[in-house]
DSSP file (Angstrom, degrees, kcal/mol; ACC not computed):
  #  RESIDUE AA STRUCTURE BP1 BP2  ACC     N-H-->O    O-->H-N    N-H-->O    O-->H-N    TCO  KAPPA ALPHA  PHI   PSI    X-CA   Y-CA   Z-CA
    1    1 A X              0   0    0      0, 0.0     2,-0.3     0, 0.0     6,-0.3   0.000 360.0 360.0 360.0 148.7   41.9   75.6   16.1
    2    2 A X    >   -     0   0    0      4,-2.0     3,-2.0     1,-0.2     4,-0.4  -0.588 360.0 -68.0 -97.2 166.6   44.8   77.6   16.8
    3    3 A X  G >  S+     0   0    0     -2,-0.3     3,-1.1     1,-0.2    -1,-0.2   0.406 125.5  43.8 -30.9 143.1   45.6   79.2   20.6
    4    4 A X  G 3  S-     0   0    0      1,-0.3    -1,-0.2    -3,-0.1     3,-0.1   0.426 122.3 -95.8 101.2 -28.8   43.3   81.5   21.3
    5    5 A X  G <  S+     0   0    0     -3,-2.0     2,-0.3     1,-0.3    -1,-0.3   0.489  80.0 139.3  85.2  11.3   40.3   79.5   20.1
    6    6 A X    <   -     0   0    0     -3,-1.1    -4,-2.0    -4,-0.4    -1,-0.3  -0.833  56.7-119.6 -74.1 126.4   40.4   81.5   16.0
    7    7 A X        -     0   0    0     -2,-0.3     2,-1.4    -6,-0.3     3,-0.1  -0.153  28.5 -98.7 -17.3 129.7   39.8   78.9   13.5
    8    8 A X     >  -     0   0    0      1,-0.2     4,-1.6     2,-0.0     3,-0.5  -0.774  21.8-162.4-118.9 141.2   42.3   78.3   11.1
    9    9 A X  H  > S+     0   0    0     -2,-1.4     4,-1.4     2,-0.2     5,-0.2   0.792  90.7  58.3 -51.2 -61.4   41.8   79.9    7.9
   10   10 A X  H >> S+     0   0    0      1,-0.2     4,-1.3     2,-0.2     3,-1.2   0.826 114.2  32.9  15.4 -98.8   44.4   77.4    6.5
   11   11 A X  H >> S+     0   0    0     -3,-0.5     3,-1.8     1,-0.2     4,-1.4   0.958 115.2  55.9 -57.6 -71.7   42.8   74.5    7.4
   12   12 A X  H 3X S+     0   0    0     -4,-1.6     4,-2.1     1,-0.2    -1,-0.2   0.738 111.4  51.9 -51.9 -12.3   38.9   75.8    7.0
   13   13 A X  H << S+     0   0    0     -4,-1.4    -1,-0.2    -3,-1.2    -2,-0.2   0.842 110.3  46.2 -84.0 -27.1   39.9   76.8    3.1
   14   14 A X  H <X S+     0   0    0     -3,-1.8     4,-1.9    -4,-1.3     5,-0.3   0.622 111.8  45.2 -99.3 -13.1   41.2   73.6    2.4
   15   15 A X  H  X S+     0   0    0     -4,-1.4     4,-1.5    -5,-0.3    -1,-0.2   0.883 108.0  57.5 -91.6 -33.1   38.6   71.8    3.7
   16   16 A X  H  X S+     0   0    0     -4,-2.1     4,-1.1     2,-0.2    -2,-0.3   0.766 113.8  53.3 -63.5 -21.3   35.8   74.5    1.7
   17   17 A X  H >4 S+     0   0    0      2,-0.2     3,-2.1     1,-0.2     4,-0.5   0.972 104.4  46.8 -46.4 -79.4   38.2   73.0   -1.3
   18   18 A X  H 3X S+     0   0    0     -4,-1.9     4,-1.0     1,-0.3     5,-0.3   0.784 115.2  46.4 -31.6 -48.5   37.7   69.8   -0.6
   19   19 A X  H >X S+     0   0    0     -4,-1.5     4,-1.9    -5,-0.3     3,-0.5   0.896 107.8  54.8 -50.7 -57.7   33.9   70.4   -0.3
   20   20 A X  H XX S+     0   0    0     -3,-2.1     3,-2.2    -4,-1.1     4,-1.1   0.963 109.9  55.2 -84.1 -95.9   33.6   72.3   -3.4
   21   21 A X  H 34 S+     0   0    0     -4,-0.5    -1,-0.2     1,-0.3    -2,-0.2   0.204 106.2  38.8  48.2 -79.4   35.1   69.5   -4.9
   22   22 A X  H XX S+     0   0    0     -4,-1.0     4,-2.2    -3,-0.5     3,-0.8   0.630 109.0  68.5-108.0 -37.4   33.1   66.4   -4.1
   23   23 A X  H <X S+     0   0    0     -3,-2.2     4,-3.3    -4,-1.9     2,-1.6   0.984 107.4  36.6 -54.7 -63.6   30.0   68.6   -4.6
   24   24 A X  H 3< S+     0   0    0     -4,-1.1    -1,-0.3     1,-0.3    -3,-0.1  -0.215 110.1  59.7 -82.0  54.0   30.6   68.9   -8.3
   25   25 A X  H <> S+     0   0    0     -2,-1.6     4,-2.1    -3,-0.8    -1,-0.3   0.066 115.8  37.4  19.9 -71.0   31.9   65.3   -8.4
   26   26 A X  H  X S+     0   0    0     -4,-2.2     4,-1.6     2,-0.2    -2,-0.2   0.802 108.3  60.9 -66.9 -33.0   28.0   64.4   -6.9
   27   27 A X  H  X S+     0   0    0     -4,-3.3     4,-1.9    -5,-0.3     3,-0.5   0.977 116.3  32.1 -86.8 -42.7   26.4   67.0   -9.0
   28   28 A X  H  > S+     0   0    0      1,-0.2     4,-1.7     2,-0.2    -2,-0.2   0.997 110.1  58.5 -56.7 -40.2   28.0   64.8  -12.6
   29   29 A X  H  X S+     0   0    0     -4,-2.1     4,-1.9     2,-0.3    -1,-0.2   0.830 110.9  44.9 -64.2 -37.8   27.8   61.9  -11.1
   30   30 A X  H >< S+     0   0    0     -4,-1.6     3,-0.9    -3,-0.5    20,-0.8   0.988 115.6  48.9 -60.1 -71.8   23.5   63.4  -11.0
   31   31 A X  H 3< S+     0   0    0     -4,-1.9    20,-0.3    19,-0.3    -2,-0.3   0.426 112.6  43.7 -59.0 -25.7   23.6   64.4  -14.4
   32   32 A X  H 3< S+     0   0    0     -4,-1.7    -1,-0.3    -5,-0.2    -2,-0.2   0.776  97.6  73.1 -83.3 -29.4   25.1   61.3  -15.9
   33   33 A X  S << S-     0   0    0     -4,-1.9    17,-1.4    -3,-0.9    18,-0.4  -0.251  70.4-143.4 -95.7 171.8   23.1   58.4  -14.2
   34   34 A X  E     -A   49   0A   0     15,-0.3     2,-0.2    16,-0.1    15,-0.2  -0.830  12.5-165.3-119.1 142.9   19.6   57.9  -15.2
   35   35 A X  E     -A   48   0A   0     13,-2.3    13,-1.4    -2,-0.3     2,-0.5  -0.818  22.0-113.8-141.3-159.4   16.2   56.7  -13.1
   36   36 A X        -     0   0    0     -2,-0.2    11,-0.2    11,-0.2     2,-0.2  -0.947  19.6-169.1-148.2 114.9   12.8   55.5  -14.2
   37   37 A X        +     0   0    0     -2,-0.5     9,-2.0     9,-0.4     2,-0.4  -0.573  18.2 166.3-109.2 167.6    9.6   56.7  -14.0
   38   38 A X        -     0   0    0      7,-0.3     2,-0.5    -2,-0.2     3,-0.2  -0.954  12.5-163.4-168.9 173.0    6.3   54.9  -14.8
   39   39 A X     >> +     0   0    0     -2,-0.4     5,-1.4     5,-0.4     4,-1.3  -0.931  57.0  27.3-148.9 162.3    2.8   54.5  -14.7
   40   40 A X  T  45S-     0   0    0     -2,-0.5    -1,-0.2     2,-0.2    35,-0.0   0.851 130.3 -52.6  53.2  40.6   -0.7   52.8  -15.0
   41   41 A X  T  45S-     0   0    0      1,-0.2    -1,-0.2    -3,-0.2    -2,-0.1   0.756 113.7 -40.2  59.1  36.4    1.4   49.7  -13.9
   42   42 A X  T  45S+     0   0    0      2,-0.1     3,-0.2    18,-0.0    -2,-0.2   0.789 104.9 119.8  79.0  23.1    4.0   50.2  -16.8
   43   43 A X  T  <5S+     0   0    0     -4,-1.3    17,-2.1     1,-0.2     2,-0.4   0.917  87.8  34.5 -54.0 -43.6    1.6   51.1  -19.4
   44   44 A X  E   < +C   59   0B   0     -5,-1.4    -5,-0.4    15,-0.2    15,-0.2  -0.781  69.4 173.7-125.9  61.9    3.9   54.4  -19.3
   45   45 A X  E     -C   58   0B   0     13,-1.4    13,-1.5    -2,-0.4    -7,-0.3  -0.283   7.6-171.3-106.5 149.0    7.6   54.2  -18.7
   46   46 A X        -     0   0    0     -9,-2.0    -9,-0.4    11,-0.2     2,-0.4  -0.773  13.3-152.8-127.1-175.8    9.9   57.6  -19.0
   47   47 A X        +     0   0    0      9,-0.4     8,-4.0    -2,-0.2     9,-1.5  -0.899  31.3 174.6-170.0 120.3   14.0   57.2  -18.7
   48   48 A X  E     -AB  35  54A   0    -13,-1.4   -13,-2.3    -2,-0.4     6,-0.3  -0.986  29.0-109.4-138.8 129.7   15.5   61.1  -17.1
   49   49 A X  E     -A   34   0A   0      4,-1.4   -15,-0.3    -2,-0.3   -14,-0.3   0.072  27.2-105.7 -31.2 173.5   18.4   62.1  -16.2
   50   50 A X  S    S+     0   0    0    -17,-1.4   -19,-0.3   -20,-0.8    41,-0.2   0.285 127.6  58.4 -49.7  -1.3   19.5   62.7  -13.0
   51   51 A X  S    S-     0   0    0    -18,-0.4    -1,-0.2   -20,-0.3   -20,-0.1   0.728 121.4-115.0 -88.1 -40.6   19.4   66.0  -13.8
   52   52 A X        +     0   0    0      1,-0.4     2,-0.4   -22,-0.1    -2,-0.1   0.871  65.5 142.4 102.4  50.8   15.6   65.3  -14.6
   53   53 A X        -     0   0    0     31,-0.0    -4,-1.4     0, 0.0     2,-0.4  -0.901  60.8-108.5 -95.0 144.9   15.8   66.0  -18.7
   54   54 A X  B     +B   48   0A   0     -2,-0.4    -6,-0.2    -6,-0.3     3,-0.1  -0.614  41.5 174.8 -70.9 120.0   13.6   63.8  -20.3
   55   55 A X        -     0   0    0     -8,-4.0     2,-0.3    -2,-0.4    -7,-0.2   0.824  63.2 -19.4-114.0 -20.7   15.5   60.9  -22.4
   56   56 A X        -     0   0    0     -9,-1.5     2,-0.5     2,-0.0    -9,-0.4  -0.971  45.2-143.3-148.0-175.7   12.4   58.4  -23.8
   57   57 A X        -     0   0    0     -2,-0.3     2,-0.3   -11,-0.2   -11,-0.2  -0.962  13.2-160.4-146.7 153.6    9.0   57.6  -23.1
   58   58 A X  E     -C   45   0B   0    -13,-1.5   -13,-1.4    -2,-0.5     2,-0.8  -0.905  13.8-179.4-147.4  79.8    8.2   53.8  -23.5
   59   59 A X  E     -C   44   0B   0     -2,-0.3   -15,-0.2   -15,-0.2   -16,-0.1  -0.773  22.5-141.5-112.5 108.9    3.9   53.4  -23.9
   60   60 A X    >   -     0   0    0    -17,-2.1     3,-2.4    -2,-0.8    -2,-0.0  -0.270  25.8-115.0 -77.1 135.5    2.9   49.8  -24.4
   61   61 A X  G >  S+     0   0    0      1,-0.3     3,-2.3     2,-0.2    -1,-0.1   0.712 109.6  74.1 -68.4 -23.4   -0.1   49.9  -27.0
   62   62 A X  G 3  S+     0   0    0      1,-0.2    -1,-0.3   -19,-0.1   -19,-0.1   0.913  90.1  57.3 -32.0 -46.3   -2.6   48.7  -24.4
   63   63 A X  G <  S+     0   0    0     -3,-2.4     2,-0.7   -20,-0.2    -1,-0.2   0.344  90.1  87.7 -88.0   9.5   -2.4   52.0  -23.0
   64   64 A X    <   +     0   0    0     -3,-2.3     2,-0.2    -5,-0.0     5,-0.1  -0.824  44.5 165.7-123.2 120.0   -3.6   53.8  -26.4
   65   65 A X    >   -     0   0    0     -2,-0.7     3,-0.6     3,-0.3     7,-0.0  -0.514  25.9-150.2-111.9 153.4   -7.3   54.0  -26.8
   66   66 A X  G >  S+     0   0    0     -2,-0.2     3,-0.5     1,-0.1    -1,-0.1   0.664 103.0  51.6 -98.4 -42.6   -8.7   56.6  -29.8
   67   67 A X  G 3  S+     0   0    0      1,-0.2    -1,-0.1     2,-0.1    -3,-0.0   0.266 112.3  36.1-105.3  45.5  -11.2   57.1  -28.0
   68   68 A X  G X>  +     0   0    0     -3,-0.6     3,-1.2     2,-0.0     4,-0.5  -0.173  59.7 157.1-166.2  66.1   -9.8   57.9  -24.6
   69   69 A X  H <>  +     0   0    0     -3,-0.5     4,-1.3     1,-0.2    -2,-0.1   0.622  69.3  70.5 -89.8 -25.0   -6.4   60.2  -25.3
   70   70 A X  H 34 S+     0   0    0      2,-0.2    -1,-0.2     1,-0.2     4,-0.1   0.634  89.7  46.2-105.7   8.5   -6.8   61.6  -22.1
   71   71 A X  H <4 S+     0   0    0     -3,-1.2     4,-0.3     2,-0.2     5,-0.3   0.242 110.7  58.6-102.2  -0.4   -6.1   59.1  -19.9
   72   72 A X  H  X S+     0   0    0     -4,-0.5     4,-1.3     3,-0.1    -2,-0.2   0.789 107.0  44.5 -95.3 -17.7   -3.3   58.5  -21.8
   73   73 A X  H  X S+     0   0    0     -4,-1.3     4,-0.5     2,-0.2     5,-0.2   0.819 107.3  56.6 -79.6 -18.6   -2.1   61.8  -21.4
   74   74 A X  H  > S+     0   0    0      2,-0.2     4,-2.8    -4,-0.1    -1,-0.2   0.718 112.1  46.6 -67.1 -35.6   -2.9   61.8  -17.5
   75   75 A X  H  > S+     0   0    0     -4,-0.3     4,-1.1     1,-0.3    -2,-0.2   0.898 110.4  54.7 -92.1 -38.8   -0.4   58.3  -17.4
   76   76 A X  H  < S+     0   0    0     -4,-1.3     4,-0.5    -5,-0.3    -1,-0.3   0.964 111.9  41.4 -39.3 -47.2    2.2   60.3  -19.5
   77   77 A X  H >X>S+     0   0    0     -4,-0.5     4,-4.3     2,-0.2     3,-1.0   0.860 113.5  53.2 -85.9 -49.1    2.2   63.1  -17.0
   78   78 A X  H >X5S+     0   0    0     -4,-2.8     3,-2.4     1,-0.3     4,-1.1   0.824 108.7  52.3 -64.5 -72.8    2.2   60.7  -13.9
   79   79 A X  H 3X5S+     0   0    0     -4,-1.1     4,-0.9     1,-0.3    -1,-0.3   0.338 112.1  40.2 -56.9  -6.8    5.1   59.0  -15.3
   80   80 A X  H <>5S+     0   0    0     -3,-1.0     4,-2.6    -2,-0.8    -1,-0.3   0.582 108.3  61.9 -97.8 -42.9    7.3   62.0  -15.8
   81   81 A X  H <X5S+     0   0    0     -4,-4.3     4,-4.0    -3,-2.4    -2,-0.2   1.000 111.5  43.0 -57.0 -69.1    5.8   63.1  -12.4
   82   82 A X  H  X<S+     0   0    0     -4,-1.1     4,-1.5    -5,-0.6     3,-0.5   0.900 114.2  47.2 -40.7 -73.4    7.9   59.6  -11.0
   83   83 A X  H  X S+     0   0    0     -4,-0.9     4,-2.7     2,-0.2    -1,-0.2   0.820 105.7  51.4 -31.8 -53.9   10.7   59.9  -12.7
   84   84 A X  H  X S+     0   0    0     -4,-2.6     4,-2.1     2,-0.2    -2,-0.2   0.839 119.1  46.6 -72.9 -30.5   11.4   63.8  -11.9
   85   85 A X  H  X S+     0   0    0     -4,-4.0     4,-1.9    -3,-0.5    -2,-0.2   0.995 109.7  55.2 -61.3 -52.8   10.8   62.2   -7.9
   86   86 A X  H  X S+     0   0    0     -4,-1.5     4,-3.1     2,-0.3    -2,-0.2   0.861 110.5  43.9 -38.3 -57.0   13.2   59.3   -8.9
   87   87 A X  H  X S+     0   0    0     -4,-2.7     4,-2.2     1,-0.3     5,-0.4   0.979 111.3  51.0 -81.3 -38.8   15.8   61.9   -9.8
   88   88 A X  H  X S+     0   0    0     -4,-2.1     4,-1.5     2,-0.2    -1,-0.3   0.921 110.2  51.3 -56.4 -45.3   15.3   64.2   -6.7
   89   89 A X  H  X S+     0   0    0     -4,-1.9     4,-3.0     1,-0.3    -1,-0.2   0.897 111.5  44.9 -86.2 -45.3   15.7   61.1   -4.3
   90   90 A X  H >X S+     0   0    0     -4,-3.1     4,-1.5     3,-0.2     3,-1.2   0.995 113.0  49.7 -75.6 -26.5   18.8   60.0   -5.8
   91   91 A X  H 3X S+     0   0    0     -4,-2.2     4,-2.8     1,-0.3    -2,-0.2   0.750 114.0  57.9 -55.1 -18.1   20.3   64.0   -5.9
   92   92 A X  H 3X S+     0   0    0     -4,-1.5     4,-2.8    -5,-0.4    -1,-0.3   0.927 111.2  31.7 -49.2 -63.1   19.1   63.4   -2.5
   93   93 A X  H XX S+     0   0    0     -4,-3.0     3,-0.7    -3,-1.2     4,-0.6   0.995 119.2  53.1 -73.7 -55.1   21.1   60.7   -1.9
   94   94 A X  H >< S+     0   0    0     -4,-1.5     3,-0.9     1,-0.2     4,-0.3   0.881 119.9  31.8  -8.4 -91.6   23.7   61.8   -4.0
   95   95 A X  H >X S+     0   0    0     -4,-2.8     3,-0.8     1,-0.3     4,-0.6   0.492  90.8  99.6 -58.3 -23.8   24.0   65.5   -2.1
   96   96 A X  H <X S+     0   0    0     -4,-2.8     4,-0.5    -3,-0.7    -1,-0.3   0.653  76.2  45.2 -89.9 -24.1   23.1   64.5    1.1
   97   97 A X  H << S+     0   0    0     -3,-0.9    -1,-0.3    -4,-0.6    -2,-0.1   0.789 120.1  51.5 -69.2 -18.3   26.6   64.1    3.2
   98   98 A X  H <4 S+     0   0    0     -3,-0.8     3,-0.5    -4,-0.3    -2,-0.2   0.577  83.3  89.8 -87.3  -4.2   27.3   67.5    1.4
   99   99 A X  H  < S+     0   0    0     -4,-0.6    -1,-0.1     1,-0.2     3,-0.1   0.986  72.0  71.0 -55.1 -55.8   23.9   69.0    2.6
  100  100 A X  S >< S-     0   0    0     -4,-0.5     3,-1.9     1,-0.1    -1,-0.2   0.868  80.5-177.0 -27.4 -45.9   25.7   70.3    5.8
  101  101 A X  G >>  -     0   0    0     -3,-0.5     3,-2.0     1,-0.3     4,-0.8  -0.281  67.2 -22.9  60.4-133.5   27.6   73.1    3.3
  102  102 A X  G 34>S+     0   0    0      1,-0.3     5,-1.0     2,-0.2     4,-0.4   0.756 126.5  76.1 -84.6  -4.0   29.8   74.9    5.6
  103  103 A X  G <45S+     0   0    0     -3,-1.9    -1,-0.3     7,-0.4    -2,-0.2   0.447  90.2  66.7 -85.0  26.5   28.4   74.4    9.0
  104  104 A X  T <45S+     0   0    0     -3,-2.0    -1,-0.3    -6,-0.1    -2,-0.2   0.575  88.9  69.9-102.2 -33.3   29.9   71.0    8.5
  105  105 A X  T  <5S-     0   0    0     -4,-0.8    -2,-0.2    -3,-0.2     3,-0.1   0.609 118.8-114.6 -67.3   8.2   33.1   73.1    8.7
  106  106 A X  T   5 +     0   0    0     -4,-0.4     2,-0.3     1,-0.3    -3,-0.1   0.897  67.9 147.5  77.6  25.4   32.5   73.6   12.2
  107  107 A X    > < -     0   0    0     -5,-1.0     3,-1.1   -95,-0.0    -1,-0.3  -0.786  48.5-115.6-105.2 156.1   31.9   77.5   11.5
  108  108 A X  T 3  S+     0   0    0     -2,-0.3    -5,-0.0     1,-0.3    -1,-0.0  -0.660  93.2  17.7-106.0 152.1   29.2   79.4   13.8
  109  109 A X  T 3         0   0    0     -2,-0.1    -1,-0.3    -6,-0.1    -6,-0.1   0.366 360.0 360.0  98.1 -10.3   26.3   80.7   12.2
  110  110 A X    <         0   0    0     -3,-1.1    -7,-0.4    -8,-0.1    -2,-0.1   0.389 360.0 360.0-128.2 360.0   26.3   78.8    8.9
């Protein structure tokens, strides 16, 4: 802070740079890595970005019945369900020293 106790803009701009920065650094970093969802004890595997787009589905032929398609479709959905948690917890982890946003710059009110 400069005399007076006024912030300086200088110094807060460069440090919202910095910020800016290392968020979109963490936000590829989300979008490139991958996590793994599954289900019915690995009958049902998905593979998502971090981003959470879907990239395979993996269903071990135990888990396909003719005459029961809708508990395979239930372990389909729970495994996509896992996966899209998988990817929030790392964006979590990812984002989460940046979570502060500007009140980490020590500005009141934010």
């Amino acid at each position: 802070m400069q005399p007076g106790g006024q912030p300086d803009m200088q110094q807060i701009m460069k440090q919202a740079q910095q910020m800016q920065e290392q968020l979109q650094k963490a936000q590829q970093e989300i979008q490139s890595a991958t996590v793994e969802g599954s289900a019915g004890s690995g009958l049902v595997k998905v593979v998502m970005t971090g981003g959470g787009e879907l990239q395979s589905i993996e269903i071990d032929p135990k888990a396909v019945d003719p005459d029961d398609v809708e508990t395979l479709q239930d372990l389909i959905i729970a495994a996509v369900r896992d996966g899209s948690r998988e990817a929030s917890e790392l964006a979590q982890k990812a984002m989460g020293p940046l979570a502060g946003g500007m009140g980490g710059l020590g500005l009141p009110g934010m």
